[in-house]
N, C-alpha and C positions, 0 to 999 in steps of 0.2 A: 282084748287088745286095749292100751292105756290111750289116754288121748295125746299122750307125746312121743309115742311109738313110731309115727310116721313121719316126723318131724326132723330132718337135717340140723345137722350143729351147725351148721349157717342159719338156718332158720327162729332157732331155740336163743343163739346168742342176737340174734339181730333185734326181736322184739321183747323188749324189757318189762311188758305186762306179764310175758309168759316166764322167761328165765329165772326169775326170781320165786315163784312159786312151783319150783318142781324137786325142791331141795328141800329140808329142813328148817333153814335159815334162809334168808337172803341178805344181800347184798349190803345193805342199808344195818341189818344186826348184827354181822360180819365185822363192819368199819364201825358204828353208834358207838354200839354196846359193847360188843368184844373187843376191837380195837385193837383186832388183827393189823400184822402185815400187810404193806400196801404190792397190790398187783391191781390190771386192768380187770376192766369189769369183764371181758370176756374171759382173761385168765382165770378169777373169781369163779366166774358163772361156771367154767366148765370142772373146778376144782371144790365146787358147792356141791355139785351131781355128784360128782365121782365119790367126796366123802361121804355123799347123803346113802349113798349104795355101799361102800365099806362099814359102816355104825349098823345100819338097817342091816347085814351080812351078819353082821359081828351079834348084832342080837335074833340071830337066827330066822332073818325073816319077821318077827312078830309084830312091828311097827307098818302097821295100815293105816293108821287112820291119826295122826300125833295129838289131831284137839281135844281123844278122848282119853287123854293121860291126866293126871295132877298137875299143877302147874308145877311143881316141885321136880317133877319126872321128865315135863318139857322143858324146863328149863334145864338140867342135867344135859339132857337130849342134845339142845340147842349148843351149852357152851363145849358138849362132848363134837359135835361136828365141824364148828367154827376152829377147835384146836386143832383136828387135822385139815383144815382145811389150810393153816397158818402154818405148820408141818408141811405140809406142800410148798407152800409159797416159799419156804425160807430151804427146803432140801432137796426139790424137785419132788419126783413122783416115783424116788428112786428104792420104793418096796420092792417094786418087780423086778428089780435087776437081782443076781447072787453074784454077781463080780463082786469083788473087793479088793482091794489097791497090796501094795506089798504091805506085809506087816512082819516087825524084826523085835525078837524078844530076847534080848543078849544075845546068842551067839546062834538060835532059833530064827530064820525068815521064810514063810510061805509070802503066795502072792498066786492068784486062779479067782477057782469059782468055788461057791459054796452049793453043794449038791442035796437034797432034802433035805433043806433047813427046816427049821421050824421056829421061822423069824415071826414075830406079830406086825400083823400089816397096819395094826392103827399105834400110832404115837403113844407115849405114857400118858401125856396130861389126857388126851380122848379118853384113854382104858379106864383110867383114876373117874371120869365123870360117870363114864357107863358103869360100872363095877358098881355106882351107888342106887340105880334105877332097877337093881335086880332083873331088869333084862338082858343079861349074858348069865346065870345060872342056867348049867344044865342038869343039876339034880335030879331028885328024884321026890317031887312036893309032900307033904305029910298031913294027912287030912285026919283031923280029932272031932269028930261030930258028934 
């Protein structure tokens, strides 16, 4: 069990020594450096986790431990999380929905839900940074020894 496993999202956003280190980025690289979108630090904090577990998903899990990357690979990492996190800020959180509004193509108009999509839950600009850290390849590796 993690050490923030037991921890309430009242509790995670209240104290700012912890929120900040349970994500990939925080708060402070989010607005610095990246120079995302502005939201509250709780909206932030709880849209730092969220993307920190969508990138960490998307790369299958393999992201344990991030200080034992290249900095080249955290950095990827980093500005791959902060764009969805800025994706959120600016669209909602609105992966999970398959609604979609009416749509009219000349003489063509649906308007429902989209049933087994096979939407990408992370943004372009995220995909574009991971795609570079070879941690989304699911090949099949090729060993010449």
């Amino acid at each position: 069990m993690g050490v923030y496993d037991e921890l309430t999202w009242e509790q995670l956003l209240a104290d700012p020594t912890v929120s900040p280190s349970i994500g990939f980025i925080d708060l402070a690289y989010y607005r610095d450096i990246y120079h995302g979108e502005e939201a509250t630090d709780d909206e932030l904090t709880k849209l730092i986790i969220r993307a920190t577990d969508d990138i960490n998903a998307k790369c299958n899990w393999q992201i344990e431990d991030i200080g034992t990357y290249a900095v080249i690979i955290k950095n990827l990492i980093y500005k791959a999380t902060a764009a969805q996190v800025e994706w959120y800020v600016l669209n909602g959180e609105t992966y999970n929905d398959d609604t979609i509004g009416n749509v009219t193509v000349s003489k063509f108009s649906y308007s429902g839900t989209i049933r087994g999509s096979s939407k990408n839950n992370l943004c372009s600009r995220a995909n574009m940074f991971l795609e570079q850290t070879g941690l989304t390849f699911r090949g099949i590796g090729v060993y010449c020894g």
